[in-house]
Structures are given as C-alpha cells and as structure tokens.
C-alpha positions as a printed NumPy array, in Angstrom:
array([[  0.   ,   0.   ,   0.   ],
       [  1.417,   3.298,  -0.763],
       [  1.943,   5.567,   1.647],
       [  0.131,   9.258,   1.931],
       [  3.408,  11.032,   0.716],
       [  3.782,   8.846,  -2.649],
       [  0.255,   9.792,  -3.521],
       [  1.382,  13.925,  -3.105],
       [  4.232,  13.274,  -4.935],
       [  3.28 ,  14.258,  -8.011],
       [  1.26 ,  16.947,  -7.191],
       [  4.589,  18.152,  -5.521],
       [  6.643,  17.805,  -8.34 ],
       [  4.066,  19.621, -10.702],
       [  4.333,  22.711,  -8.346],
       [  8.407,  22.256,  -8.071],
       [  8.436,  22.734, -11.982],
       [  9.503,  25.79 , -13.583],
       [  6.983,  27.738, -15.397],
       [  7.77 ,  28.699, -18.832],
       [  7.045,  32.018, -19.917],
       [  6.372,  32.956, -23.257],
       [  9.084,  34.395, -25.349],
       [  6.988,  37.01 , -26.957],
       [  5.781,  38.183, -23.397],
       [  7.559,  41.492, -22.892],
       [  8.485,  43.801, -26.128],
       [ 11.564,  46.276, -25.771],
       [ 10.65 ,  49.798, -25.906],
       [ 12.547,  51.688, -28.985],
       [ 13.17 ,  54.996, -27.406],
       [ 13.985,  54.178, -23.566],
       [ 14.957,  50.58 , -24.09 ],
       [ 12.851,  49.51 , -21.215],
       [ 11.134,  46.082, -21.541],
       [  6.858,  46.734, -21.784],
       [  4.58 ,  44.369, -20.881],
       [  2.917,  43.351, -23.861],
       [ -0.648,  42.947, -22.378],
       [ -0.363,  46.423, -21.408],
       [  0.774,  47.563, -24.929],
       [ -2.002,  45.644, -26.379],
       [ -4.81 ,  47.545, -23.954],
       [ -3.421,  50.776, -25.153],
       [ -2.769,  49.933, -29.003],
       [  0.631,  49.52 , -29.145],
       [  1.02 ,  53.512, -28.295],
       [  3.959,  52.81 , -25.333],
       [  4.041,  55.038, -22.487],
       [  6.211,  57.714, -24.365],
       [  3.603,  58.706, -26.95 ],
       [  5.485,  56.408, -29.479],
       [  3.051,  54.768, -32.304],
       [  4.269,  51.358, -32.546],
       [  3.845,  49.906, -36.305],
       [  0.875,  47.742, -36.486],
       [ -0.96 ,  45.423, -39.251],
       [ -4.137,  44.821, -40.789],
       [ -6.242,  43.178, -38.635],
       [ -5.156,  45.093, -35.73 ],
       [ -5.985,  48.287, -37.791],
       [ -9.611,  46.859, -38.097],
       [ -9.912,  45.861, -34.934],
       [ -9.411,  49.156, -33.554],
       [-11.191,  50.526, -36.403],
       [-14.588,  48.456, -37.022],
       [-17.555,  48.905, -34.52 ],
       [-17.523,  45.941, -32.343],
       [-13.91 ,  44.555, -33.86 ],
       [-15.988,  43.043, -36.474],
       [-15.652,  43.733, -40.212],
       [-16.16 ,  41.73 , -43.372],
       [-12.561,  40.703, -45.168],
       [-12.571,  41.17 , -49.024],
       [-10.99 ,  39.16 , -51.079],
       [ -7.732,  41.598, -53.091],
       [ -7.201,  40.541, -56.727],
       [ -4.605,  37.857, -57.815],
       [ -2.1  ,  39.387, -60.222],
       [  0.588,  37.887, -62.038],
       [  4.164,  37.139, -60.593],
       [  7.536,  38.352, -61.352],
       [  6.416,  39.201, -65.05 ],
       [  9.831,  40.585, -65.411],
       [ 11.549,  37.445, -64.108],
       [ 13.655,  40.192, -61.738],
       [ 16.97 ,  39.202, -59.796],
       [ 19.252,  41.007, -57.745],
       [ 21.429,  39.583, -54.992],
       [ 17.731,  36.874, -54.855],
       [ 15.336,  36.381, -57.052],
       [ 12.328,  38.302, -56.786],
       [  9.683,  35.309, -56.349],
       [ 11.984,  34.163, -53.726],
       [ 11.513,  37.381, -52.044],
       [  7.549,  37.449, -52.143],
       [  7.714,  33.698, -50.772],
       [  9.495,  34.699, -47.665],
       [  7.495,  37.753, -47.398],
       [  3.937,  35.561, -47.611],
       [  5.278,  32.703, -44.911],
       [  6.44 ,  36.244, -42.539],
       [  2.728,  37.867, -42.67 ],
       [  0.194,  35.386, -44.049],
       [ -0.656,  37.443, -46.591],
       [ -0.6  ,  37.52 , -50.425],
       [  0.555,  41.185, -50.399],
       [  0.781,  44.199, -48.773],
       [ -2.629,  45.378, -48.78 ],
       [ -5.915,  44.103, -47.112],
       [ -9.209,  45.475, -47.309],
       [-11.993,  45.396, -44.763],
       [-15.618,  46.794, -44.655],
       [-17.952,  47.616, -41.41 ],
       [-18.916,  49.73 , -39.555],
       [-17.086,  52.817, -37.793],
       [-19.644,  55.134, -35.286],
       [-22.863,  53.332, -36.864],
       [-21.747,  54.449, -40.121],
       [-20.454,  52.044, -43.271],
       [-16.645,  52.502, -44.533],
       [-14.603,  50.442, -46.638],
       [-10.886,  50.49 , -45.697],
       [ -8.   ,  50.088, -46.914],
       [ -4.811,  48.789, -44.62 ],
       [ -1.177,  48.439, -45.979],
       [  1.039,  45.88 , -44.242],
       [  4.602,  47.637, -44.264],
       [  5.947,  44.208, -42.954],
       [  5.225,  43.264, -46.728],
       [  8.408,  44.293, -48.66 ],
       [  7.854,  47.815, -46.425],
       [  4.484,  47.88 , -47.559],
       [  5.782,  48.733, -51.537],
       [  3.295,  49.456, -54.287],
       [  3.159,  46.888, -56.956],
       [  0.505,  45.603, -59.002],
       [ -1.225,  43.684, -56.391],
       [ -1.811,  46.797, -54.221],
       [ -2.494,  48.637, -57.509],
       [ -5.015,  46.725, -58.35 ],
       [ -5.986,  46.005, -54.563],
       [ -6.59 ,  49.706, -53.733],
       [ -8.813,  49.763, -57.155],
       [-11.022,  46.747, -55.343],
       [-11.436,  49.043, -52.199],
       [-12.444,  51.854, -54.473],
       [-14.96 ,  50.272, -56.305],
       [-16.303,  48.027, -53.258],
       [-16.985,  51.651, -51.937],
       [-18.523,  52.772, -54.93 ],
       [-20.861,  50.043, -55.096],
       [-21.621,  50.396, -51.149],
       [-22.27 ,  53.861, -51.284],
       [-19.721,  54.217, -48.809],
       [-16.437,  55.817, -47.835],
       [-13.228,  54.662, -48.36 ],
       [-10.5  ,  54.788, -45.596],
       [ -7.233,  53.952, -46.618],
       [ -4.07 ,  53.55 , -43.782],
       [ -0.553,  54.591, -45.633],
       [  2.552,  52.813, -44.629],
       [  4.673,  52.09 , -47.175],
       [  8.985,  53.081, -48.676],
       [  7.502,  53.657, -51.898],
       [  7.135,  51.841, -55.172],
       [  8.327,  48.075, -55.548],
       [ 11.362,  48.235, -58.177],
       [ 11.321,  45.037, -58.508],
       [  8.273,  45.041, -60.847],
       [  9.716,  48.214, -62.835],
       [  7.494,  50.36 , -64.512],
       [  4.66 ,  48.058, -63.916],
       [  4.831,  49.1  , -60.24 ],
       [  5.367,  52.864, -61.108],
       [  2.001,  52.452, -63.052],
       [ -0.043,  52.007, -60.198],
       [  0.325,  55.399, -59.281],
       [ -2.   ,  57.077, -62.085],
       [ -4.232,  53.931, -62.199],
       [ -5.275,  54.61 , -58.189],
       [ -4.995,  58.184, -58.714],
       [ -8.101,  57.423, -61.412],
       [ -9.314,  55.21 , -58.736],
       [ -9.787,  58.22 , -56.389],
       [-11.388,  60.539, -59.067],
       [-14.325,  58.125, -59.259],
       [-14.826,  58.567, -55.908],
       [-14.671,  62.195, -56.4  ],
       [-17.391,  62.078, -58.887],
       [-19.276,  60.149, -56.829],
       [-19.662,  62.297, -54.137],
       [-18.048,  59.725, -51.727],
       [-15.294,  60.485, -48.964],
       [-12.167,  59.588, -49.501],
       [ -9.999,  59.768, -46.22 ],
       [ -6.361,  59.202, -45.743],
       [ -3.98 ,  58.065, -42.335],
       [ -1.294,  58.426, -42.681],
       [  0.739,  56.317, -40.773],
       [  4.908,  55.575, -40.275],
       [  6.565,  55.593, -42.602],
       [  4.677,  57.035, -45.802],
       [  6.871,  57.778, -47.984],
       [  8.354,  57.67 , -51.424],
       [  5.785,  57.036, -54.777],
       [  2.799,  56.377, -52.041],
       [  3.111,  60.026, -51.252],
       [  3.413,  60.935, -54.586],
       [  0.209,  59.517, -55.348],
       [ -3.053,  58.337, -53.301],
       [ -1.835,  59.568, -49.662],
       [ -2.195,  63.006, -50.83 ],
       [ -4.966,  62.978, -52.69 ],
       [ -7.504,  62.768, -49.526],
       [-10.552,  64.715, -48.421],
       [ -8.99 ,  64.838, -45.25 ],
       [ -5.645,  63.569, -44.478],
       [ -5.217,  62.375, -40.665],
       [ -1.875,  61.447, -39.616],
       [ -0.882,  59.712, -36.615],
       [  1.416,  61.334, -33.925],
       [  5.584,  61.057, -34.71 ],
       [  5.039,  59.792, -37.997],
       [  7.742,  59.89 , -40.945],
       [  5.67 ,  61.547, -44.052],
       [  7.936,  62.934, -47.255],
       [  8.743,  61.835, -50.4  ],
       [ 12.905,  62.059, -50.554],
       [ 14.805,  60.826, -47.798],
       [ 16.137,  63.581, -45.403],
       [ 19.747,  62.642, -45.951],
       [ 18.981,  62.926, -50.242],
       [ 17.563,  66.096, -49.67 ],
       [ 20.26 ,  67.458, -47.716],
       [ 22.837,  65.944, -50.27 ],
       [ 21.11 ,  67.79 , -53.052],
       [ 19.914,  71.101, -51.314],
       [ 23.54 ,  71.25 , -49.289],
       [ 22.251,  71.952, -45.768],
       [ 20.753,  70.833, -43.047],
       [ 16.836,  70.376, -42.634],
       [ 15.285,  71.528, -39.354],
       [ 14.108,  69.623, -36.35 ],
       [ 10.942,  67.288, -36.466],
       [ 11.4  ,  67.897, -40.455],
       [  8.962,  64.973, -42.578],
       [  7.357,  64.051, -39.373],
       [  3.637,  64.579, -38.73 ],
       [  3.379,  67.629, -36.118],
       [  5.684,  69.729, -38.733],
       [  3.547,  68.638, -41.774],
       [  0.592,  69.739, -39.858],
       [  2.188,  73.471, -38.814],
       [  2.977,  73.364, -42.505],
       [ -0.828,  72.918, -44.074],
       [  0.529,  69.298, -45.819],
       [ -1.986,  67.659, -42.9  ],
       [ -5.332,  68.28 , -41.684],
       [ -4.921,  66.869, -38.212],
       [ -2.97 ,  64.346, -35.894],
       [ -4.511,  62.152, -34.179],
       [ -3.615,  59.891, -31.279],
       [ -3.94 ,  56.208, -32.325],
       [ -6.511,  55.236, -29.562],
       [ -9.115,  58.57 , -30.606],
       [ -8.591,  57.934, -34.046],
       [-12.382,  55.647, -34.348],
       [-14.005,  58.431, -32.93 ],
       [-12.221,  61.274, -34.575],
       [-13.372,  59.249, -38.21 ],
       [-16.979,  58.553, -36.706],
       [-17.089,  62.445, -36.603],
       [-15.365,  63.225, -40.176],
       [-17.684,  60.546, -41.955],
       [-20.45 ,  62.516, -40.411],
       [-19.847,  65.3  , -40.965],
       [-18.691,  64.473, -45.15 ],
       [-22.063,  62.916, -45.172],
       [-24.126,  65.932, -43.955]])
C-alpha cells in the first residue's frame, strides 16, 4: 500500500516545476529601451508610455477601427508574378515567398468593410511588414477593389498609408499604379463619396506621390515619418541641413501638408465624426 506522501508526490513535483514564460511576453521599448509588458501595450494599441506609435498590421488596424472589432474581409485581386523574371542579390519570387510565410498574406494590402460610429466605410490597410508595404501591381489593383467596393456600397473609403515607396522590382509596372489609383480616387470624387487618408509611419516615397495626398482629409498619426525624398537625399542635393521634427507629422501639420494628428486610440471616434460630418 502506498503511503500518503507517494500519492502527493506528483502533485509536488508539478508545483516544483519551472513555469515557462512565453518568449513574446515582454516587447523592448525603442526609445527608452525599457522592456513593456505586452498585455499592457495591447490595452493601449501599441502607443507605449512615451507617446510612441508602434507599427501595427491589418487586422489590428480593423480591430481598432470596425464597430464591435468586427468587419467583413474582401478578397484583393490575384495578379501575375515576377512578369519581369527580376533578380538582384535573390530572385524576386523568392523574395515574395518569404514575405507571404512572414505575414500570411498575399501582399501588402488588405481590405476590410464595417462599420465605424454606426456608419459604413470600406478600408483600406497596408502591411509595411510586406516588402515595407511597396506598391506593386497587387496593391495597384488592390486599392482599385477598395475603391470600387466603396462605390458600389455607397460608402467611404479609408485607406491607412505605410509604405517606402514603389516596388522596383516590378519596374514600370509598379510605377504604373500610381496614375491607375490616382483614377481610382477621381471616381470617388465624382461620386460624391469620402475619400480619407492616415497616414501612418513611414509614408513615404511614390505612395506620397500619389493616393496619400490625394484625400478629403488627411489624418496622420502622432511622430510619424511623411515625405517623399529621404532627409539625408535632400540634404545631399539642397547642401544643408533640414530643421528639427522635419517629414514628421506635427511639422507637416504646422505646414498645411496635414489636416490633423490624431492619437492612435481617438482615431475611431475622430473618423466617426469626419464621416459625419462628409455625409451631412
């Protein structure tokens, strides 16, 4: 028969083990190095105690975004792959592979529709973990699905920047997509339906040359790195130095380039009240 302590014994040794704590548990803070608890970062959406806007993706974006965190996901168009059979220290279709198994995505843009205030939106999110978010055909022709999903909703269209430009690997094919969502936009236009932009870091290169400044209202998000050139480019070609805070948000706002910025966690409300407002 065995004795009162062999039957505790294993309930012993289960409280003797050593918890394991998961790796992803604490996330370093980028300005004070100080480790953050990531179910606090979470509850405040990734904004860390110092006012820093931590870069987030999609479905976080709609979560934050959609009346109760629900929103229907539509489908972005299939395009075809490395027509230009591109190489440079990898091959191109090696680089969209890795890219894919990184984000579970196709590509760097994802479109949702819902609800934001008790009022309809489609929007449009880019993924800069994608190949930094670049424009190529599939967001091309992604951002033209958004547009026309709002068209035939009778809604507006909300589209989150965050992006180093145009993808060179697809060439001209890639810078083409600027003009073709810049027609996108006009349709809207003509419709009479909203088009808002936020712009979020970084947002920069042909993305700025194109549909992020082509908004009703362009809403940018606190700290964020807006411009076209890079600072040390311009200063190379200008020969001096650019001022404080240059290409980030607060300056384009003292500067008339932005309408407003707006902390992450009042940005549902502050676009419940635009899309009213456009709609009156």
């Amino acid at each position: 028969m065995n004795s009162w302590i062999d039957r505790l014994r294993p309930g012993i040794n289960k409280l003797l083990q050593k918890r394991e704590t998961p790796d992803n548990l604490w996330v370093k803070d980028p300005d004070s190095g100080e480790m953050l608890y990531r179910v606090d970062l979470e509850n405040s959406q990734w904004v860390t105690p110092s006012g820093r806007h931590m870069r987030i993706g999609p479905e976080l974006r709609f979560r934050y975004l959609f009346d109760g965190e629900s929103w229907l996901a539509i489908d972005t168009p299939k395009v075809v792959e490395d027509p230009l059979k591109f190489k440079d220290d990898k091959r191109y279709v090696d680089r969209l592979k890795e890219a894919r198994a990184k984000t579970g995505r196709d590509d760097a843009m994802a479109i949702g529709y819902g609800k934001i205030g008790g009022s309809h939106a489609v929007a449009l999110v880019q993924d800069f973990n994608f190949m930094g978010g670049s424009l190529g055909m599939a967001a091309g022709e992604a951002f033209i699905k958004a547009a026309q999903e709002a068209l035939d909703r009778k809604c507006p269209l909300i589209c989150f920047t965050a992006a180093g430009g145009a993808r060179m690997q697809e060439g001209i094919l890639s810078l083409m997509q600027m003009p073709r969502t810049t027609l996108a936009i006009d349709q809207l236009r003509r419709a009479g339906l909203p088009y808002i932009v936020v712009l979020t870091d970084p947002t920069t290169g042909g993305v700025t040359a194109s549909y992020a400044m082509l908004g009703d209202i362009h809403i940018a998000e606190p700290g964020a790195l807006i411009g076209f050139a890079g600072q040390r480019v311009i200063e190379q070609t200008i020969r001096q130095k650019l001022p404080p805070g240059f290409q980030r948000s607060e300056y384009l706002l003292e500067h008339g380039m932005v309408d407003i910025v707006v902390d992450r966690r009042e940005l549902k409300a502050t676009l419940a009240r635009v899309i009213g407002l456009l709609k009156a």
